[in-house]
N, CA, C and O atoms as a Tinker XYZ file with bonds, in Angstrom:
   436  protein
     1  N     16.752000  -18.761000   23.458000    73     2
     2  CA    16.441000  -17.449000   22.931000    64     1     3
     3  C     15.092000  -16.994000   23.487000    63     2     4     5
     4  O     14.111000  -17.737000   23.505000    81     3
     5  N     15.090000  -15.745000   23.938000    73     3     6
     6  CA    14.117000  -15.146000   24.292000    64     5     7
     7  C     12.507000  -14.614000   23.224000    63     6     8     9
     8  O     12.554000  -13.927000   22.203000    81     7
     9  N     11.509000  -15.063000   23.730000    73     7    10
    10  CA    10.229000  -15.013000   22.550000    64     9    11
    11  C      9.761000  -13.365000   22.685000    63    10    12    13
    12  O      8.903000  -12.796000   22.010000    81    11
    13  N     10.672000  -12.744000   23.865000    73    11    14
    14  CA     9.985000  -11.754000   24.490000    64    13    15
    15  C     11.560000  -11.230000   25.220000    63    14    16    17
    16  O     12.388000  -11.945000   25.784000    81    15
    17  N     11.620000   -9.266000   24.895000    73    15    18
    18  CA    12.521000   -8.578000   25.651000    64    17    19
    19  C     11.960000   -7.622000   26.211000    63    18    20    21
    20  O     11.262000   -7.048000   25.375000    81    19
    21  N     11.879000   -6.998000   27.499000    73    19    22
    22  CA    11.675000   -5.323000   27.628000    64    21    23
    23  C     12.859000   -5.255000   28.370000    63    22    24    25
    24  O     13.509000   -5.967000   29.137000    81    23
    25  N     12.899000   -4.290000   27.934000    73    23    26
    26  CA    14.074000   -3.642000   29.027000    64    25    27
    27  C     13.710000   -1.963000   29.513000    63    26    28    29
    28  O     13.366000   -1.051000   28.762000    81    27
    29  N     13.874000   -1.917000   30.727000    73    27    30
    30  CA    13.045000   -0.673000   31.274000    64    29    31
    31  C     14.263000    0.010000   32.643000    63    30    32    33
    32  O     14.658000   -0.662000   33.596000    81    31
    33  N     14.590000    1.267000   32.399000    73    31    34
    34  CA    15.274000    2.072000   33.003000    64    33    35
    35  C     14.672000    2.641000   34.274000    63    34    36    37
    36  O     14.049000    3.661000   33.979000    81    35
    37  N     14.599000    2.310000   35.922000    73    35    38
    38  CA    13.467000    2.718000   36.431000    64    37    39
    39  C     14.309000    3.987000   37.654000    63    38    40    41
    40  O     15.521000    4.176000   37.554000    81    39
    41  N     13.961000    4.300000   38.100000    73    39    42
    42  CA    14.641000    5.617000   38.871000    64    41    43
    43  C     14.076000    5.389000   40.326000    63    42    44    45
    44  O     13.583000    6.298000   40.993000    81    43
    45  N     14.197000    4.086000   40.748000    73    43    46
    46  CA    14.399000    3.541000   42.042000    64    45    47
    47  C     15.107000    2.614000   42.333000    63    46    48    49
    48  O     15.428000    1.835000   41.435000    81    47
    49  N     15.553000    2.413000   43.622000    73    47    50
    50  CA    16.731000    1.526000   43.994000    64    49    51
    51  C     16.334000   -0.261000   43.487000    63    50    52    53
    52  O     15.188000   -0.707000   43.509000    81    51
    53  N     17.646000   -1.118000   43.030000    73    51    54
    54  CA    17.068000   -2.428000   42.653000    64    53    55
    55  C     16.500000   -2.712000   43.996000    63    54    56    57
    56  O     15.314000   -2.996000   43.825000    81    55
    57  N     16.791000   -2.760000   45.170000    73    55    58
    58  CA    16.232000   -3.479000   46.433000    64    57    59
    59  C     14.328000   -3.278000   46.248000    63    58    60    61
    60  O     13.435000   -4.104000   46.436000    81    59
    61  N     14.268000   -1.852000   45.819000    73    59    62
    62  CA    12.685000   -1.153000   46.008000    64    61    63
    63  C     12.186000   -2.216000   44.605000    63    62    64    65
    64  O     11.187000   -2.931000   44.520000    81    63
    65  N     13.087000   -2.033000   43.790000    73    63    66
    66  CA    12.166000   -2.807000   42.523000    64    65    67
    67  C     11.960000   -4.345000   42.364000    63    66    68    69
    68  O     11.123000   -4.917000   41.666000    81    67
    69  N     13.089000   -4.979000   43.317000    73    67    70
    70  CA    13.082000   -6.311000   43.354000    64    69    71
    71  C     11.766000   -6.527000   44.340000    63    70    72    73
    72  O     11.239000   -7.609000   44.081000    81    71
    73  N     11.071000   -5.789000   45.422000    73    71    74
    74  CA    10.380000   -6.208000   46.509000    64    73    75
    75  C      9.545000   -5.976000   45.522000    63    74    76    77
    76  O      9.096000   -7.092000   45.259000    81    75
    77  N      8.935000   -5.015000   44.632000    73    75    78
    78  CA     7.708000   -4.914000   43.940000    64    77    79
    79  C      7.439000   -6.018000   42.484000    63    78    80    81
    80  O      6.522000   -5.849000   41.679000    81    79
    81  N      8.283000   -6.934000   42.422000    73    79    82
    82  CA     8.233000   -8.102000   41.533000    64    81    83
    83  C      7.794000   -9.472000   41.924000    63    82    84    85
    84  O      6.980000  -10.197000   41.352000    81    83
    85  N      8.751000   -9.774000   43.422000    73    83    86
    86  CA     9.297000  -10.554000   44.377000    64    85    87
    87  C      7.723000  -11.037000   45.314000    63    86    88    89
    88  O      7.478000  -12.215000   45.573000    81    87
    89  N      6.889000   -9.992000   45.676000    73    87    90
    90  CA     6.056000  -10.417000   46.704000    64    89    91
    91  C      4.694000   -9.618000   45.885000    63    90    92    93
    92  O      4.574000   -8.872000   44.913000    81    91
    93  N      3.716000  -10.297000   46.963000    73    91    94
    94  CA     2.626000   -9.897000   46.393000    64    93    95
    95  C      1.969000   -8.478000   46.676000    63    94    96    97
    96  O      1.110000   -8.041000   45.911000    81    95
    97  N      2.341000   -7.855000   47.659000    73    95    98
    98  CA     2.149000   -6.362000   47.824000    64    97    99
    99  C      3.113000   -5.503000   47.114000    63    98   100   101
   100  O      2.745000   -4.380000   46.770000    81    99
   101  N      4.080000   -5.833000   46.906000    73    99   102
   102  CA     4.547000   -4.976000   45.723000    64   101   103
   103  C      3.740000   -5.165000   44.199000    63   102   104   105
   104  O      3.282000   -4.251000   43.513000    81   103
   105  N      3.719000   -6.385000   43.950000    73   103   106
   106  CA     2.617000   -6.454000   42.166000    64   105   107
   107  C      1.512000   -5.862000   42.809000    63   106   108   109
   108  O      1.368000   -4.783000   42.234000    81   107
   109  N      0.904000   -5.938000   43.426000    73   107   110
   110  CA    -0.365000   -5.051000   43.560000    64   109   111
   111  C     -0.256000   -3.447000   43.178000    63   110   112   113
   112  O     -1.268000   -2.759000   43.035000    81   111
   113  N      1.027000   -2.949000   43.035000    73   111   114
   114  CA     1.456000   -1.247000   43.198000    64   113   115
   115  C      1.382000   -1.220000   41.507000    63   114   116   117
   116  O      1.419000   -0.093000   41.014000    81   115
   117  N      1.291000   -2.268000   40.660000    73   115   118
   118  CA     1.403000   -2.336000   39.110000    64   117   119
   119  C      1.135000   -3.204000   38.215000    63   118   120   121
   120  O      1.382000   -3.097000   37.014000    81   119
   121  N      0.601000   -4.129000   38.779000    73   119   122
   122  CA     0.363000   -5.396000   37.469000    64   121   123
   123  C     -1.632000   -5.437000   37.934000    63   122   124   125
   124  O     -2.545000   -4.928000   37.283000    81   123
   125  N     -1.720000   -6.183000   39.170000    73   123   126
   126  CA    -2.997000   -6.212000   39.275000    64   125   127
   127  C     -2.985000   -6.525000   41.164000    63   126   128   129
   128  O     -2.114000   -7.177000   41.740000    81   127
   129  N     -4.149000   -5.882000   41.810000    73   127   130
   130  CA    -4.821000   -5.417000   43.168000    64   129   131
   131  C     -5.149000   -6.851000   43.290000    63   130   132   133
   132  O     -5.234000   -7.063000   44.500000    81   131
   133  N     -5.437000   -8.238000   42.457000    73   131   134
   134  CA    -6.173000   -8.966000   43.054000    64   133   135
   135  C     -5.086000  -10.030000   43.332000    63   134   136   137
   136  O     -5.562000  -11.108000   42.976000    81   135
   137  N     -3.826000  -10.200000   43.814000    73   135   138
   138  CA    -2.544000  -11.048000   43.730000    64   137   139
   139  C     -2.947000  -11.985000   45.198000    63   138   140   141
   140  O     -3.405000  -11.501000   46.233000    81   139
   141  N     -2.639000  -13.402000   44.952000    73   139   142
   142  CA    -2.669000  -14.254000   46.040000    64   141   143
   143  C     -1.531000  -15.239000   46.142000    63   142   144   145
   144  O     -1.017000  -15.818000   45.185000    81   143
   145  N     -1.253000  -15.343000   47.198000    73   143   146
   146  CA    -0.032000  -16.501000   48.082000    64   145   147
   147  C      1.461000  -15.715000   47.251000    63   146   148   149
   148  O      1.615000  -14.510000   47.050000    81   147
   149  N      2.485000  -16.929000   46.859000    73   147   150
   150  CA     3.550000  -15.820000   46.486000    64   149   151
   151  C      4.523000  -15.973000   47.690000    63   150   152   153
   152  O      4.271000  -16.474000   48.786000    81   151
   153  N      5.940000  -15.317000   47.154000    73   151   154
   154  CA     6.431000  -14.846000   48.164000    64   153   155
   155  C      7.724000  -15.820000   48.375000    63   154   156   157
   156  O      8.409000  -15.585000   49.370000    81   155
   157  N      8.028000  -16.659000   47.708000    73   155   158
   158  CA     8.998000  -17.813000   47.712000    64   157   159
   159  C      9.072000  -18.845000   47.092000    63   158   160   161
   160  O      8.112000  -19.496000   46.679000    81   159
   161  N     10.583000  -19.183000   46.922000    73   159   162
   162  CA    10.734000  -20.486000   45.735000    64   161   163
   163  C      9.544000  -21.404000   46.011000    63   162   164   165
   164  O      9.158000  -21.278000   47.173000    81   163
   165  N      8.802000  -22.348000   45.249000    73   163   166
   166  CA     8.141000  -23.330000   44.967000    64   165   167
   167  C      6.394000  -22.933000   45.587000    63   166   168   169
   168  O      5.333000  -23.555000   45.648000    81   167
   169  N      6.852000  -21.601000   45.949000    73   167   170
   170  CA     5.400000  -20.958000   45.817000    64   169   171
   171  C      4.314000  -20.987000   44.603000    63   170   172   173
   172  O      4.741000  -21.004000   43.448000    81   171
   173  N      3.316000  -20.991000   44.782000    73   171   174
   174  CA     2.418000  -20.642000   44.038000    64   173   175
   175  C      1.758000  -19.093000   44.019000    63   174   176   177
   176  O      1.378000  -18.470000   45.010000    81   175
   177  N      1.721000  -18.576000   42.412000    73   175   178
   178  CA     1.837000  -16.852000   42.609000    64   177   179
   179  C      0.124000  -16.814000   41.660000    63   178   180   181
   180  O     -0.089000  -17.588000   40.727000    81   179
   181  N     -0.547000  -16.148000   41.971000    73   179   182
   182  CA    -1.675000  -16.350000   41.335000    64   181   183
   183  C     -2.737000  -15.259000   41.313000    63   182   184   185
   184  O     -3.568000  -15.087000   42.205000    81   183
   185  N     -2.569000  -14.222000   39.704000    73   183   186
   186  CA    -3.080000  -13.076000   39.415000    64   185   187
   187  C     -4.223000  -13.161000   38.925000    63   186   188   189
   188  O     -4.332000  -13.966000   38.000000    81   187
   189  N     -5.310000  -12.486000   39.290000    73   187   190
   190  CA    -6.728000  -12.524000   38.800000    64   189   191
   191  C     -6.784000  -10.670000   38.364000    63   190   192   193
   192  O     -6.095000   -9.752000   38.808000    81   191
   193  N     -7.693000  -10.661000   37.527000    73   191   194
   194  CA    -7.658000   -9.782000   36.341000    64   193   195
   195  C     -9.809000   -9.503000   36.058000    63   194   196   197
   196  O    -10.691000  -10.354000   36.173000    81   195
   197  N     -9.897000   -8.508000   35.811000    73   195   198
   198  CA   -11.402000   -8.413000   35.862000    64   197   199
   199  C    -12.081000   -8.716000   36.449000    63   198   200   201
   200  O    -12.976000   -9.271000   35.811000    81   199
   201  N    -12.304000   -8.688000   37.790000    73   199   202
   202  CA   -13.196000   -9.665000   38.800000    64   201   203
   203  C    -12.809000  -10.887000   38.708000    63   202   204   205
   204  O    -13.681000  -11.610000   38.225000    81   203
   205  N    -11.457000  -11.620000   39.088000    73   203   206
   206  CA   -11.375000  -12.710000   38.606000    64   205   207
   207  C    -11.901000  -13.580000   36.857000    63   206   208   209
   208  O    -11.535000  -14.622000   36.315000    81   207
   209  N    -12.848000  -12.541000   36.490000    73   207   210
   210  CA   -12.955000  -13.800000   34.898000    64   209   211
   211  C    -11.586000  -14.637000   34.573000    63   210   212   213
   212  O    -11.453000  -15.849000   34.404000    81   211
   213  N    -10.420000  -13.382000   34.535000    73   211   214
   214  CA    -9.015000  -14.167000   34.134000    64   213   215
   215  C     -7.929000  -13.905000   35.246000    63   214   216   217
   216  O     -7.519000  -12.893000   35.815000    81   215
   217  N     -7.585000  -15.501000   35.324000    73   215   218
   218  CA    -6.632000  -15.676000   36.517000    64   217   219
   219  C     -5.368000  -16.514000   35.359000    63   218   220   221
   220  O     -5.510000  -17.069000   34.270000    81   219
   221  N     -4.317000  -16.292000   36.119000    73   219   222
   222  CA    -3.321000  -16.954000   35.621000    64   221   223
   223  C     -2.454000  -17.311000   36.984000    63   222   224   225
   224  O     -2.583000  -16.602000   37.982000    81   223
   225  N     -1.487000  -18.544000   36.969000    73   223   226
   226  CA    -0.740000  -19.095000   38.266000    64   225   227
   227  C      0.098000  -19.626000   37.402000    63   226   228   229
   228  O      0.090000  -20.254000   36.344000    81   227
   229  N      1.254000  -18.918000   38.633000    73   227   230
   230  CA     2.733000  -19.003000   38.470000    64   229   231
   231  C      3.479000  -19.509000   39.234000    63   230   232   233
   232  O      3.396000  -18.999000   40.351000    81   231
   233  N      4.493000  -20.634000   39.119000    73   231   234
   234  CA     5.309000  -21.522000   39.880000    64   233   235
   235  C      6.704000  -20.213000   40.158000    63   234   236   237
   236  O      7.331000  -19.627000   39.275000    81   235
   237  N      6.857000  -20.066000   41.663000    73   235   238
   238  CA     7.574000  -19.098000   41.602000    64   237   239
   239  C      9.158000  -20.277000   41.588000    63   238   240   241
   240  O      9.366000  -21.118000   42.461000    81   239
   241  N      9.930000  -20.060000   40.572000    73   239   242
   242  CA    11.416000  -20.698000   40.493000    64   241   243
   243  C     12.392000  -20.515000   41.400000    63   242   244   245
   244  O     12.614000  -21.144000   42.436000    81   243
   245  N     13.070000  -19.414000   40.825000    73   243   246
   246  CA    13.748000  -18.977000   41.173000    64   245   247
   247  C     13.995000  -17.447000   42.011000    63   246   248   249
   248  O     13.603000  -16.527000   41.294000    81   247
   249  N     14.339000  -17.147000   42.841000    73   247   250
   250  CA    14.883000  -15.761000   43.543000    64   249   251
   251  C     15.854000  -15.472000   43.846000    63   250   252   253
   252  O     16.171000  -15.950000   44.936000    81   251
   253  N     16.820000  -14.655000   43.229000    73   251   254
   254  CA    18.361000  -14.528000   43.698000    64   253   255
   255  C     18.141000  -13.067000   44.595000    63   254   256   257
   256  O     18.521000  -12.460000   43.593000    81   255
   257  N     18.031000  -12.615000   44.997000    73   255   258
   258  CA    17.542000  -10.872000   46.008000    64   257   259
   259  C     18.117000  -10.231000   45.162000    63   258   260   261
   260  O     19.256000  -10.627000   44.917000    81   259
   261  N     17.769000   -9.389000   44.619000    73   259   262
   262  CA    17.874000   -8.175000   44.012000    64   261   263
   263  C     18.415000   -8.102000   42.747000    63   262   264   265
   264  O     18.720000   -6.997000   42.299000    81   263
   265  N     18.636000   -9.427000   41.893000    73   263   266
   266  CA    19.294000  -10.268000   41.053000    64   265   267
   267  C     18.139000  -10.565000   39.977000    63   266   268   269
   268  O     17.907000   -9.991000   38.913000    81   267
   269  N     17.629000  -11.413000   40.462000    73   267   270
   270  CA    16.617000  -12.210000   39.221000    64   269   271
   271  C     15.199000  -12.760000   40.090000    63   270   272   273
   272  O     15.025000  -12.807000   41.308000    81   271
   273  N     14.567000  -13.026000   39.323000    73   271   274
   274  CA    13.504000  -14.116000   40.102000    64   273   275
   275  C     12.689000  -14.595000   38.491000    63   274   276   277
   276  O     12.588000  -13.763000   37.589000    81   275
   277  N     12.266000  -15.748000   38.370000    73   275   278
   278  CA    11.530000  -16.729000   37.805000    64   277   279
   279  C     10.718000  -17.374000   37.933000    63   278   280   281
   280  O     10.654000  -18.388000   38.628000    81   279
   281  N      9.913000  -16.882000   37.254000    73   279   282
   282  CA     8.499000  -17.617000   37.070000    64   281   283
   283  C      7.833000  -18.449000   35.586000    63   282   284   285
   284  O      8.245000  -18.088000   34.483000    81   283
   285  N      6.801000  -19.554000   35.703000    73   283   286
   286  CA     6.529000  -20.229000   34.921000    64   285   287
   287  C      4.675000  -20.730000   35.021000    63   286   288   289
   288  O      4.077000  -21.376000   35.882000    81   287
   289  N      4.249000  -20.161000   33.870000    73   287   290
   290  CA     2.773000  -19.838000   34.012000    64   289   291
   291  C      2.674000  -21.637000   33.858000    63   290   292   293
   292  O      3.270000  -22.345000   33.047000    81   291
   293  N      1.475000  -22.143000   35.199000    73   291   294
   294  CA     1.267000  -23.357000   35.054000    64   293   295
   295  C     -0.063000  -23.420000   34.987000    63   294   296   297
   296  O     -0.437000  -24.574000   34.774000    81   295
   297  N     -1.076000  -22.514000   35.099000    73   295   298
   298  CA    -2.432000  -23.212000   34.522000    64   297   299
   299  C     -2.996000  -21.230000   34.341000    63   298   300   301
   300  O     -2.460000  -20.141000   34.545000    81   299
   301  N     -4.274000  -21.703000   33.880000    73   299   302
   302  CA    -5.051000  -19.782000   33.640000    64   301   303
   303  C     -6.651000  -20.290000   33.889000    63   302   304   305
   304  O     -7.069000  -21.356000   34.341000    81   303
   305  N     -7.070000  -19.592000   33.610000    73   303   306
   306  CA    -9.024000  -19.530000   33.608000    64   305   307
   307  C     -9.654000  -18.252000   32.922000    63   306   308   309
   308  O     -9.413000  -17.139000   33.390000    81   307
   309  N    -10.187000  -18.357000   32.189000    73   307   310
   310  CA   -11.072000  -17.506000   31.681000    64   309   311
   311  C    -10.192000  -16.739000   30.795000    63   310   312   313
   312  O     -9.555000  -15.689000   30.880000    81   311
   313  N    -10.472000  -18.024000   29.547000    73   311   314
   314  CA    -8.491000  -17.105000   28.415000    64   313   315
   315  C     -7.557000  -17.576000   28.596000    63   314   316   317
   316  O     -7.352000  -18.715000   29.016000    81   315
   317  N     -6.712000  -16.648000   28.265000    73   315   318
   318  CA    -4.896000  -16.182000   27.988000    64   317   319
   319  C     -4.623000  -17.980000   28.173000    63   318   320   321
   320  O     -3.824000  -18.581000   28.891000    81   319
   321  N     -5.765000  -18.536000   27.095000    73   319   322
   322  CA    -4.960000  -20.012000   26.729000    64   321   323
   323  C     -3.219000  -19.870000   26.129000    63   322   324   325
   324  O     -2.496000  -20.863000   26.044000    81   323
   325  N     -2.853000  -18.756000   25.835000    73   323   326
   326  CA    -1.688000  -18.305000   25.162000    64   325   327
   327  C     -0.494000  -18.420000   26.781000    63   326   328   329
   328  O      0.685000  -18.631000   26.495000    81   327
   329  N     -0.836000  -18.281000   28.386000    73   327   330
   330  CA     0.259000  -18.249000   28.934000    64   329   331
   331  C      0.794000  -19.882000   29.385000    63   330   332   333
   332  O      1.993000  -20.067000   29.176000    81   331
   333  N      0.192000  -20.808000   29.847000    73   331   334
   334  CA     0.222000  -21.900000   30.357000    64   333   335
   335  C      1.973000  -22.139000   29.553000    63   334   336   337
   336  O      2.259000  -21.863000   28.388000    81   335
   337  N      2.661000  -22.568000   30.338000    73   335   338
   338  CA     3.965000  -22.664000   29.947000    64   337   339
   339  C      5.045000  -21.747000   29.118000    63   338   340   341
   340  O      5.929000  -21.994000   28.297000    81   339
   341  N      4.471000  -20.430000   29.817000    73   339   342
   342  CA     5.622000  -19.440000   29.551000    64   341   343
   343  C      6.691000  -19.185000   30.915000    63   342   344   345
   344  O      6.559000  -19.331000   32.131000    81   343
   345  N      7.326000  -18.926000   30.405000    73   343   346
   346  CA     8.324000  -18.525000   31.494000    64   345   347
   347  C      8.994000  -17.041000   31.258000    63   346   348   349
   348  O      9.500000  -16.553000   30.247000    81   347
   349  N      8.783000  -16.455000   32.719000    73   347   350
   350  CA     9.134000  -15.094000   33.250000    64   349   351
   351  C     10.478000  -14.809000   33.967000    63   350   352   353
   352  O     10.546000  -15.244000   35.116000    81   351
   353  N     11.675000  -14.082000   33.432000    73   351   354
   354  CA    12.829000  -13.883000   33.686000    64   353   355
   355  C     12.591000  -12.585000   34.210000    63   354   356   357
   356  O     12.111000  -11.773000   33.419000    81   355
   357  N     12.810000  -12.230000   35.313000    73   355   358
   358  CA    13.379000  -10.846000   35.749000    64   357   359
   359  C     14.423000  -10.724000   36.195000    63   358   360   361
   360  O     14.854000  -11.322000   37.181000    81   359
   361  N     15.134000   -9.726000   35.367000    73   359   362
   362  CA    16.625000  -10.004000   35.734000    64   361   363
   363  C     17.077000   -7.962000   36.307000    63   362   364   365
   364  O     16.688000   -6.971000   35.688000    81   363
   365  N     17.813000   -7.954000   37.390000    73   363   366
   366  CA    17.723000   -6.477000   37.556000    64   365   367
   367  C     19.014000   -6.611000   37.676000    63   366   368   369
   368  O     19.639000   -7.671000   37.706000    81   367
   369  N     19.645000   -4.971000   37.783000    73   367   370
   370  CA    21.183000   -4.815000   37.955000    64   369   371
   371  C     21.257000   -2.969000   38.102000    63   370   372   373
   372  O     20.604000   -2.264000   37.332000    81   371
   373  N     21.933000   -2.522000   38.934000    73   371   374
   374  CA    22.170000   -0.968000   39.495000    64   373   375
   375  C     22.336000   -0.149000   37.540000    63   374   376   377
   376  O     22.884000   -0.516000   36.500000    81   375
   377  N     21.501000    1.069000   37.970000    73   375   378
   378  CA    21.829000    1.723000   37.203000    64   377   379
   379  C     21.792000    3.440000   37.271000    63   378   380   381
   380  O     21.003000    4.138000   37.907000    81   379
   381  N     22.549000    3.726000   36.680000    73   379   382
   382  CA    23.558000    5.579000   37.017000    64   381   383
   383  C     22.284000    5.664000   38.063000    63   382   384   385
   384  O     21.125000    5.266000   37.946000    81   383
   385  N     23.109000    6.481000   39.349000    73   383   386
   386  CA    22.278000    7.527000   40.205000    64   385   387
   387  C     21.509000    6.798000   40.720000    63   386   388   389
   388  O     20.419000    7.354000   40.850000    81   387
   389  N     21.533000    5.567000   41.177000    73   387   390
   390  CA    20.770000    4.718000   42.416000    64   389   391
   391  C     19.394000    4.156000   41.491000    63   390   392   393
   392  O     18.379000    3.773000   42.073000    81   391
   393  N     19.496000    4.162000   40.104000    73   391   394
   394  CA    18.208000    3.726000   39.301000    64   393   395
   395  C     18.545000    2.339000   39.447000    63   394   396   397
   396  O     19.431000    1.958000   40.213000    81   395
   397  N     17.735000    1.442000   38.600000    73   395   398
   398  CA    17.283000    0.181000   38.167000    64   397   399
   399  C     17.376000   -0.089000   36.745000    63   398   400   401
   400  O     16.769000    0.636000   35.957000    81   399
   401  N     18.263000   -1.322000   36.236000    73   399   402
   402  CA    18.207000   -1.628000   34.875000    64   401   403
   403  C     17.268000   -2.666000   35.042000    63   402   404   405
   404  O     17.829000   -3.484000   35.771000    81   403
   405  N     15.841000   -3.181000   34.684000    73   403   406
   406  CA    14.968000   -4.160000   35.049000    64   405   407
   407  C     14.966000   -4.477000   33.391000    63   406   408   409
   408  O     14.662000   -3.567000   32.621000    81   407
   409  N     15.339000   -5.878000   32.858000    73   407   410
   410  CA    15.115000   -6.584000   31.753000    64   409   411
   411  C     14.144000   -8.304000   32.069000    63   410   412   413
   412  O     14.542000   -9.357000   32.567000    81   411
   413  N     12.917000   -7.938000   31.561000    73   411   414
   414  CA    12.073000   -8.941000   31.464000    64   413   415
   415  C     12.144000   -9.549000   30.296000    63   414   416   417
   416  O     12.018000   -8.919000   29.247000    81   415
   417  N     12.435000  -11.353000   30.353000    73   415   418
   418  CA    12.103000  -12.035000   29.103000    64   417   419
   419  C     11.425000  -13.036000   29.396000    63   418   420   421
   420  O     11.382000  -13.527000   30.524000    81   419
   421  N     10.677000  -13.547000   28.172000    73   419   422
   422  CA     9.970000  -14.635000   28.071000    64   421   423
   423  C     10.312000  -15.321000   27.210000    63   422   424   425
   424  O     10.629000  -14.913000   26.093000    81   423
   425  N     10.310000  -16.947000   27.715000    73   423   426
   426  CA    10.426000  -17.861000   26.761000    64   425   427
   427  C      9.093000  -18.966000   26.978000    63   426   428   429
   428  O      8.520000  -19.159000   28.051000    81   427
   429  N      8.778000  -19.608000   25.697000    73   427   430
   430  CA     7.523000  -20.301000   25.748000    64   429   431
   431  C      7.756000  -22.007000   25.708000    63   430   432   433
   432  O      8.144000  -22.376000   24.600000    81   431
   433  N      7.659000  -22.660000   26.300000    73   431   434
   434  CA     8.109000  -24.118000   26.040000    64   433   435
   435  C      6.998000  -24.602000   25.093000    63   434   436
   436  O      7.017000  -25.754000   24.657000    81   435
């Protein structure tokens, strides 16, 4: 069971929304500008936040293209003692008129 749902209707193609989840120049267009490495299974994905004070790193899992991708917070700095072993589901699927059904969940081990 999921600890965490959004579900978000987006009005671009899944291909456009999967690349902006998927790699690190797309999260830069919306989560945070300071994103490093990334980019493939057993990657390491690693977001810094305020001048770096808070970083968090993510074991990238899984990537199906335009499908899903998974992630799992494995260490942080400065805080968000709350992510270290959460896990990030993005799951996408076509919706009316070339949009995006994008449903994010989290589960916490």
């Amino acid at each position: 069971m999921s600890d965490l749902l959004h579900r978000i209707i987006i009005g671009a193609t899944v291909e456009r929304v999967y690349q902006s989840i998927a790699f690190p120049e797309g999260i830069k267009h919306w989560w945070t500008q300071d994103v490093t490495d990334g980019g493939g299974i057993g990657e390491l994905l690693e977001l810094g936040f305020n001048g770096r004070k808070a970083v968090l790193r993510f074991s990238i899992d899984e990537m199906v293209t335009d499908q899903r991708i998974k992630w799992t917070c494995i260490g942080h700095a400065g805080g968000m003692e709350e992510w270290p072993g959460t896990t990030l589901i993005w799951m996408l699927s076509p919706w009316k008129s070339g949009g995006t059904d994008l449903r994010c969940s989290t589960n916490k081990t």
